[in-house]
C-alpha positions as CSV (number, residue, x, y, z in Angstrom):
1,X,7.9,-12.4,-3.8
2,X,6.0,-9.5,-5.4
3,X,5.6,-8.8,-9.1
4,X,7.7,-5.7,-8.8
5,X,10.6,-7.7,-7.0
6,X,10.6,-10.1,-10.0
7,X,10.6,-7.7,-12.4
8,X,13.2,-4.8,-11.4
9,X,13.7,-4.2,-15.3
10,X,10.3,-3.9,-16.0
11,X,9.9,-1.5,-13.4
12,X,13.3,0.8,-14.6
13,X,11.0,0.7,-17.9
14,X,7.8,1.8,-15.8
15,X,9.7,4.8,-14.1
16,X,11.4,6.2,-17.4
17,X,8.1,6.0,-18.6
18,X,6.8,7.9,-15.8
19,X,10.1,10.5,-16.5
20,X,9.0,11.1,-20.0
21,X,5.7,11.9,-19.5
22,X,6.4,14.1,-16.6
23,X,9.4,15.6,-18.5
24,X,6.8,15.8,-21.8
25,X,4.1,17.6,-19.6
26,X,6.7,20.1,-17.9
27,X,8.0,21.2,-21.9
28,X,4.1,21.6,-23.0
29,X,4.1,24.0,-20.2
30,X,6.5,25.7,-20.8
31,X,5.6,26.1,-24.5
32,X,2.3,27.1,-23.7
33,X,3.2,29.8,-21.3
34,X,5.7,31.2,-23.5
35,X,3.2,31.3,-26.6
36,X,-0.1,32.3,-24.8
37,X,-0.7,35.8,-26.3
38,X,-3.4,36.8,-23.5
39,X,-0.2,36.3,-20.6
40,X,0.7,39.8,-19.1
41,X,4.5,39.1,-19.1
42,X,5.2,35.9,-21.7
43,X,8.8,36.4,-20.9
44,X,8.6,35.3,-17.4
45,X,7.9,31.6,-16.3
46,X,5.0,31.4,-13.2
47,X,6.2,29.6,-10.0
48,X,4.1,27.0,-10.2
49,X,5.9,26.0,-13.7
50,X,9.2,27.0,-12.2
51,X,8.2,24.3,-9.0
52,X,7.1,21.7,-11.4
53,X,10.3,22.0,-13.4
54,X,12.4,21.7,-10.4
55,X,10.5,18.9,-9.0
56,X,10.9,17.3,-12.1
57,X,14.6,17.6,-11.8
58,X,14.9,16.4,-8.6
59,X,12.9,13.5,-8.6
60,X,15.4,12.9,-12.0
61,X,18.7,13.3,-10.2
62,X,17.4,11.0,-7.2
63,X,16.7,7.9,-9.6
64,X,20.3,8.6,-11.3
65,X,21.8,8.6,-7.6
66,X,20.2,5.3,-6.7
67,X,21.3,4.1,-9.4
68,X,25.2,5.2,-9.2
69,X,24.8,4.2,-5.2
70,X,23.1,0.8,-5.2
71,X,21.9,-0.3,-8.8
72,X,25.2,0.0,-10.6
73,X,27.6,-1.5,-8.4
74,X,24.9,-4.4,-7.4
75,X,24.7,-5.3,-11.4
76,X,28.8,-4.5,-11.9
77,X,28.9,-7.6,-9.1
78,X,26.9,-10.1,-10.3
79,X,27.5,-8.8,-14.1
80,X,30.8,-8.2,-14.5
81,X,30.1,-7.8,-18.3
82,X,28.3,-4.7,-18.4
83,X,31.3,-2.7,-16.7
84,X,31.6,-1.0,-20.0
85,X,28.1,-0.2,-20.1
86,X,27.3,1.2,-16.7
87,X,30.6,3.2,-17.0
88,X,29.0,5.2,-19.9
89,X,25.5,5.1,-18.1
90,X,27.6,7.0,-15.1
91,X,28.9,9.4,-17.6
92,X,25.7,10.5,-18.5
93,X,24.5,10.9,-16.1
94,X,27.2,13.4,-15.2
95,X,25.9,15.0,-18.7
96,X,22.2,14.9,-17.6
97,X,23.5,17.0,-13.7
98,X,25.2,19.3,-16.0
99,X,22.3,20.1,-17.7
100,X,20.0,20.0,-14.9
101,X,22.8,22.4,-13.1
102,X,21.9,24.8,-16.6
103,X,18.6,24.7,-16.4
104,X,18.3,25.2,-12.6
105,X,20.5,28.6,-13.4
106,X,18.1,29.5,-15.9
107,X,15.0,29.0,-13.8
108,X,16.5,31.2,-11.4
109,X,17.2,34.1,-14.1
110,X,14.1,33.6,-15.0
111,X,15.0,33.5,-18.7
112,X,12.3,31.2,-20.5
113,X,13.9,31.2,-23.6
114,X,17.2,29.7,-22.1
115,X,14.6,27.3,-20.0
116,X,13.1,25.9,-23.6
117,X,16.8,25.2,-25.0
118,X,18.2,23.6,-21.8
119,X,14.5,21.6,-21.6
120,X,14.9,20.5,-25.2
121,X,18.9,19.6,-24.7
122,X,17.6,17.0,-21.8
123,X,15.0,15.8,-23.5
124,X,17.4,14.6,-26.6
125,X,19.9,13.7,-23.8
126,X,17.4,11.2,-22.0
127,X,15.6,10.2,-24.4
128,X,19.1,8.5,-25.5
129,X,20.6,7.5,-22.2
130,X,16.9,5.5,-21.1
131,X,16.8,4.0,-24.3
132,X,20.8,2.8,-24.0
133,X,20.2,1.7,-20.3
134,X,16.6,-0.3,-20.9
135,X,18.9,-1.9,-24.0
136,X,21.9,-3.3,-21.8
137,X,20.1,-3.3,-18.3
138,X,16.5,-4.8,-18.5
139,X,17.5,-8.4,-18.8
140,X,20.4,-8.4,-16.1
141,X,18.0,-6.7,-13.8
142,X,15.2,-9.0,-14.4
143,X,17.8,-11.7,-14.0
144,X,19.1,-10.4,-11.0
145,X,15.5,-10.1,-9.5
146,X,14.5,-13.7,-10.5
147,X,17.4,-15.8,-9.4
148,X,17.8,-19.1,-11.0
149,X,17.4,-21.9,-8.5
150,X,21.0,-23.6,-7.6
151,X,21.3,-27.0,-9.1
């Protein structure tokens, strides 16, 4: 078995990593576009900021679908207990497509302003919902990827 197969926790912990930094370099840019005094037209975000964004998002709202599809309901199985948990996970991440939905919108109006506030909103938003799932998930999921041996 490979070290990511016995660690599946470790590894939720890896990709949220990965999330923040990626969502931490897409606000930078955006910041830095909006208060570069030298830029033409400051109120208008480049494409190449506007495809990063959205690649962001996407690559976002796939890991919260394979969750909801196939995490989830594999860790409501063997895990009955954290029912509770993954119901508010699910809800969130209902919260998080809403936002994603807003800032998508805004992308396409091209109003940066609107892009900063709905990029800020998801920021505060995931920054809570990995920290609540790395709380209640990591150990089931590193359980659940090394199985104890059956007496």
């Amino acid at each position: 078995m490979t070290e990511r197969a016995r660690a599946v926790g470790d590894e939720l912990i890896a990709v949220h990593a990965r999330l923040r930094e990626q969502l931490a370099t897409v606000r930078a840019q955006v910041d830095a576009q909006l208060n570069d005094p030298t830029t033409a037209l400051p109120q208008l975000l480049s494409t190449d900021l506007k495809t990063h964004c959205l690649t962001f998002c996407d690559a976002l709202h796939e890991h919260h679908r394979g969750e909801d599809r196939l995490g989830f309901p594999l860790l409501e199985e063997h895990f009955p207990e954290l029912r509770p948990a993954l119901e508010k996970l699910r809800e969130e991440h209902v919260v998080v497509a809403r936002i994603y939905h807003d800032l998508h919108e805004a992308l396409r109006q091209d109003n940066p302003q609107r892009v900063r506030a709905d990029l800020n909103r998801l920021t505060a938003e995931l920054e809570r919902h990995f920290d609540y799932e790395e709380e209640q998930l990591v150990t089931a999921l590193n359980k659940l990827s090394n199985p104890q041996p059956k007496p």
